[in-house]
C-alpha positions in Angstrom: -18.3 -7.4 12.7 -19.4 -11.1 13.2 -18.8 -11.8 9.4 -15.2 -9.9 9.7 -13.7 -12.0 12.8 -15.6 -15.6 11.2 -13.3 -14.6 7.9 -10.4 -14.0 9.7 -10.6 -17.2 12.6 -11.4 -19.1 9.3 -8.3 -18.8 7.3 -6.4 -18.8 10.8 -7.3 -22.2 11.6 -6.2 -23.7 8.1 -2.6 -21.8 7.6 -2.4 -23.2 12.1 -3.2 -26.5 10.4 -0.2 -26.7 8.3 1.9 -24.9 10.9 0.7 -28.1 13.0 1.4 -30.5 9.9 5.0 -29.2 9.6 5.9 -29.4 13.5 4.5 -32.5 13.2 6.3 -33.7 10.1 3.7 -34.8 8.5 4.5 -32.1 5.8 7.8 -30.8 5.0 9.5 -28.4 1.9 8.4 -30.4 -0.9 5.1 -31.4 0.6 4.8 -27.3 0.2 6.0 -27.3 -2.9 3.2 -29.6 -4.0 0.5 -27.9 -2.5 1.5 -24.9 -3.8 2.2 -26.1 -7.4 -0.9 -28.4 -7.3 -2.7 -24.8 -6.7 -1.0 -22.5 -9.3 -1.7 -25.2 -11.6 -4.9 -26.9 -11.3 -6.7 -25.6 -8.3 -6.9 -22.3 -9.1 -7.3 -22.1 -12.7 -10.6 -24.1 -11.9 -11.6 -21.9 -9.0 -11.2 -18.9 -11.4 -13.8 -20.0 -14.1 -16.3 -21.2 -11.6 -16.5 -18.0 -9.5 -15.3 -15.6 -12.8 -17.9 -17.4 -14.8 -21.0 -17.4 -12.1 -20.7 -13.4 -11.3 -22.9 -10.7 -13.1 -20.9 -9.0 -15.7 -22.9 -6.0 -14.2 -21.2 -6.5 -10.9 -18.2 -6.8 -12.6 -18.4 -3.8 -14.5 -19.7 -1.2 -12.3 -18.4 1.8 -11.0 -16.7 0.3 -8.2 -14.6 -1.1 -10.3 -12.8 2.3 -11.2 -12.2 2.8 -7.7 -10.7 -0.5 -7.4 -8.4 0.0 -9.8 -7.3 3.4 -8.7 -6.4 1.9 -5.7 -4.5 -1.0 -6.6 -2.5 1.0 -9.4 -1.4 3.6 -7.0 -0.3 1.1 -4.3 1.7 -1.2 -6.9 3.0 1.9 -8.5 4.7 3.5 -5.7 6.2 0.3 -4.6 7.3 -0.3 -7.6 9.2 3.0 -7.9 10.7 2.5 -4.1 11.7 -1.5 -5.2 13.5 0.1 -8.3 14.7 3.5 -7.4 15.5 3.4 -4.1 16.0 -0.7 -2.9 17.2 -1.9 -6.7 14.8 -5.0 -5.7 15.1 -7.5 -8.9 12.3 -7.2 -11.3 11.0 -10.3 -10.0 11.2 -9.5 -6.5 9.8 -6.4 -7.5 6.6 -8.1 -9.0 5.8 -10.1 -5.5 6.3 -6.9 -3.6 3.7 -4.9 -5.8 1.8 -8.0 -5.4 2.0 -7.8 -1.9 1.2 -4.3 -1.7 -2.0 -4.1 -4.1 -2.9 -7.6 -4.5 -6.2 -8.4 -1.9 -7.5 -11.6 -0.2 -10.3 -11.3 -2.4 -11.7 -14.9 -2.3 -11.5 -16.5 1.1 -11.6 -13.8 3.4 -13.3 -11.4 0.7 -16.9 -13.1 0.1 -17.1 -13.5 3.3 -16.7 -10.3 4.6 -18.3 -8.8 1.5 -21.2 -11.1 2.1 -21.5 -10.7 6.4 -20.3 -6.8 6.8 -21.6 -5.5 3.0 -24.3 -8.2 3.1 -23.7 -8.4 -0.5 -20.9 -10.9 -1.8 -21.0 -9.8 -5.7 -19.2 -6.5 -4.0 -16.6 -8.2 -4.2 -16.8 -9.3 -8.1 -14.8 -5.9 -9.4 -12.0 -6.0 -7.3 -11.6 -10.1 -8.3 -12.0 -8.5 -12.1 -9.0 -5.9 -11.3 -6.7 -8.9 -10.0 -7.0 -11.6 -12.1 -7.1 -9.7 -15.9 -5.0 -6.7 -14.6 -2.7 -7.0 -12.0 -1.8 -10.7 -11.5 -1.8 -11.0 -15.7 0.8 -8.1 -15.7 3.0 -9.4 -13.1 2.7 -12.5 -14.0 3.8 -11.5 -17.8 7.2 -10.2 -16.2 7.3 -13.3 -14.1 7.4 -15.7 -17.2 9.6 -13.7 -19.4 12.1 -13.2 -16.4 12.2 -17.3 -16.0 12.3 -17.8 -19.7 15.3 -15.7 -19.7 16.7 -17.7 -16.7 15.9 -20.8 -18.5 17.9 -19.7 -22.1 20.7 -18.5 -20.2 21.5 -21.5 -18.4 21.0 -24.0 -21.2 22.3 -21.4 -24.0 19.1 -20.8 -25.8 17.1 -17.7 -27.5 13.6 -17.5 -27.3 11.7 -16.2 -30.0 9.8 -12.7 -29.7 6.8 -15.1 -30.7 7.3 -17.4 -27.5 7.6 -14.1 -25.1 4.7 -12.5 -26.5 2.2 -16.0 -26.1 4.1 -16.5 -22.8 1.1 -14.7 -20.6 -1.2 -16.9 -22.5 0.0 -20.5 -21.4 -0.1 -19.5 -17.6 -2.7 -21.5 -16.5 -4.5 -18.6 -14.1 -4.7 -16.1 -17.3 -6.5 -18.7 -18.8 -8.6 -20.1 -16.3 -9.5 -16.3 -15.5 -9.9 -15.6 -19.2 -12.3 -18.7 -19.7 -14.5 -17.8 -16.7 -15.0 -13.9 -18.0 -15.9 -15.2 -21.6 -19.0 -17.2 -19.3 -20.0 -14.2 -17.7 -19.7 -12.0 -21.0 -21.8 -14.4 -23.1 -24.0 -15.2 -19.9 -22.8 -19.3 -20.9 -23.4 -21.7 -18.4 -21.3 -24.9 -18.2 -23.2 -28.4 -18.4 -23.0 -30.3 -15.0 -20.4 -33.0 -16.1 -17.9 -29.7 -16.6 -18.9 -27.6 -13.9 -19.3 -30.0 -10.9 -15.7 -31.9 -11.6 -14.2 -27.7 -11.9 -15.8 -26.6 -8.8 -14.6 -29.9 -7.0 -11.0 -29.6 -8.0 -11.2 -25.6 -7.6 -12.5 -25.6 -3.4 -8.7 -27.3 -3.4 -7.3 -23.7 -4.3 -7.8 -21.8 -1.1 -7.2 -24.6 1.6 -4.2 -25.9 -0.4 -2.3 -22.6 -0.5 -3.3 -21.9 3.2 -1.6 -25.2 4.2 1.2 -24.5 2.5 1.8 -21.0 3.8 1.6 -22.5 7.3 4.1 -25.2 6.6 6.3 -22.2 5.5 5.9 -20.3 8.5 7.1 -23.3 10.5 10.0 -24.3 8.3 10.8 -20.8 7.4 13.1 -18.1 8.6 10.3 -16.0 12.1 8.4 -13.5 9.9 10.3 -10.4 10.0 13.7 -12.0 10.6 14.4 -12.6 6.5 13.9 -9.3 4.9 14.5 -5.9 5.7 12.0 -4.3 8.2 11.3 -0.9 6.4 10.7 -3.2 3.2 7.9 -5.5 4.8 6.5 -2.2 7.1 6.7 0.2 3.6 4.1 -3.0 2.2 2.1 -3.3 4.7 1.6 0.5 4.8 0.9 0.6 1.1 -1.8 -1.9 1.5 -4.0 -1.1 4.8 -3.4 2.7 4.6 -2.9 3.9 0.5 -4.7 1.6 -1.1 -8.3 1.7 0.6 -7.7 5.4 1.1 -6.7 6.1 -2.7 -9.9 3.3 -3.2 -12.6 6.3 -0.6 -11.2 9.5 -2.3 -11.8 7.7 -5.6 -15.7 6.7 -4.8 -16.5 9.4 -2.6 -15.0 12.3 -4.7 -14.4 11.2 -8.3 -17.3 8.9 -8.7 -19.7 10.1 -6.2 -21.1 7.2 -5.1 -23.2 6.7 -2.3 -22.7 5.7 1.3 -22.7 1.9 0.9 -20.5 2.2 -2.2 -18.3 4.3 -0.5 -18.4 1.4 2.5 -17.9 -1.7 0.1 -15.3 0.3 -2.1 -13.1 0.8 1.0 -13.3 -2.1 3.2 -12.7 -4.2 0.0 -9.5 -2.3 -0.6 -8.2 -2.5 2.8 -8.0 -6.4 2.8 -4.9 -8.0 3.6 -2.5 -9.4 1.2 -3.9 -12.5 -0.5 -2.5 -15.8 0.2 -2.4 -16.6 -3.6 0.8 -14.2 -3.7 2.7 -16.7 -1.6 2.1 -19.1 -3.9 3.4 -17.2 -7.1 6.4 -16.4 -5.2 6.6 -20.1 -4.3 6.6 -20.9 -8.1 8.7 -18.8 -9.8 11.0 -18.7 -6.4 11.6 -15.6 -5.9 10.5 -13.1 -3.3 9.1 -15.5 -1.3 10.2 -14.5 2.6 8.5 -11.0 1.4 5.2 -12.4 0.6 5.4 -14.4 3.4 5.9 -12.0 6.0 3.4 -9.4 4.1 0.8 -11.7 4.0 1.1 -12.6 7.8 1.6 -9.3 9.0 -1.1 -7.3 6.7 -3.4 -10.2 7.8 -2.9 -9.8 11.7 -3.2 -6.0 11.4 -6.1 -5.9 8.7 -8.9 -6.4 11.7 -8.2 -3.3 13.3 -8.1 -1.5 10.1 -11.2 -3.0 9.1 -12.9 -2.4 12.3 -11.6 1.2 12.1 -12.8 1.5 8.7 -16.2 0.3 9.3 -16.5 2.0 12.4 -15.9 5.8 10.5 -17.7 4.8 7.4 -21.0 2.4 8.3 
């Protein structure tokens, strides 16, 4: 439980930081802007290879990582439906709200936890496989070829099937995420002058999107006062409840595995919405107020869900 509240008090103290920064007007909208493009771009694209390209392809492809996926496909799946069916959310909008609802704070408040409650931080490794060359390359796909069309019909001009196709493949987190699987495939090992300067620029990735997301909470419309209620509680729902329970039926009654498995499987799945979704939304600009608000108030309400979880399943 100590490695669950340290996770949690950590990440609280940076997004309070740029909460702080933004009452203070040290930072203001474009100061976010920069963060948040400084991390899409460079930050963590770097942080991908180094922690991509120093995990065990075993870890990576174990069993849990058919649980993992279970749950994160179900969750995405029936927001999707709801965003389209029933809301007629945009298909960009549509993307950040899957993202909210399936996409896990895998790094910052993930190793931690999986390393203090699991007492093993490679649990974490198929869950980070699932994201980053699943999910976000999926939604992110839609993302680019919804922009690209923005783009051409504004200034009058087609893009080639060709361009939409390699579109996926000039987003800098496909390829950082690519890169850093290709290490861990081959077992490769960058040389120092490579690795140090990536892991340098990549620890900006976590704190720089935290920042930002506080500077948004302060300058932005009061979390739950931009977007429908049912919307945000529906994603919320989706991604403390469905997903680790789709994630437990998975390892426990599919898979078999163990009691540990079982433990890491769930408690993995039931994380809150990663903070890296706010900054997507932040770059392509759309569905932003939704990732805000999912993010704050999956975070707030993933430590009794986690201490509930734990409790039952430990």
């Amino acid at each position: 439980m100590q490695g669950l509240l340290a996770g949690f008090v950590t990440i609280g103290s940076i997004i309070a930081l740029g909460f702080l920064l933004a009452h203070l007007k040290i930072l203001d909208a474009s100061s976010q802007r920069v963060l948040s493009r400084i991390a899409f771009f460079v930050a963590s694209p770097a942080l991908m290879i180094t922690v991509l390209g120093s995990t065990d392809v075993s870890q990576l492809f174990s069993a849990n990582l058919v649980a993992s996926i279970a749950g994160v496909a179900v969750s995405a799946s029936v927001y999707i439906a709801l965003a389209r069916l029933v809301w007629h959310r945009t298909a960009p909008d549509t993307v950040i709200g899957a993202f909210s609802s399936a996409y896990v704070n895998a790094g910052n408040l993930g190793l931690p936890i999986a390393a203090y409650v699991l007492g093993d931080a490679s649990l974490i490794a198929p869950m980070l496989l699932t994201q980053l060359i699943l999910l976000q390359p999926l939604g992110l796909a839609v993302l680019d070829y919804s922009l690209a069309r923005r783009r051409a019909g504004s200034t009058g001009v087609s893009r080639s099937w060709l361009h939409r196709l390699s579109q996926p493949l000039r987003n800098p987190l496909m390829l950082g995420s690519l890169i850093g699987l290709g290490l861990s495939v081959f077992d490769l090992e960058l040389p120092p002058i490579v690795a140090d300067p990536l892991e340098l620029v990549g620890g900006m990735a976590v704190p720089g999107m935290l920042i930002a997301y506080g500077v948004s909470l302060r300058l932005g419309p009061r979390p739950g006062a931009g977007e429908p209620p049912v919307q945000i509680a529906t994603i919320v729902g989706l991604k403390l409840v469905l997903q680790p329970l789709v994630a437990f039926l998975v390892a426990r009654y599919v898979l078999g595995l163990d009691d540990s498995g079982v433990l890491a499987v769930t408690v993995v799945a039931a994380l809150p919405t990663a903070q890296n979704v706010f900054t997507h939304a932040v770059r392509y600009d759309t569905g932003i107020i939704v990732a805000r608000d999912s993010i704050f108030i999956s975070t707030l309400l993933a430590v009794p869900a986690l201490a509930v979880i734990v409790a039952l399943l430990a």
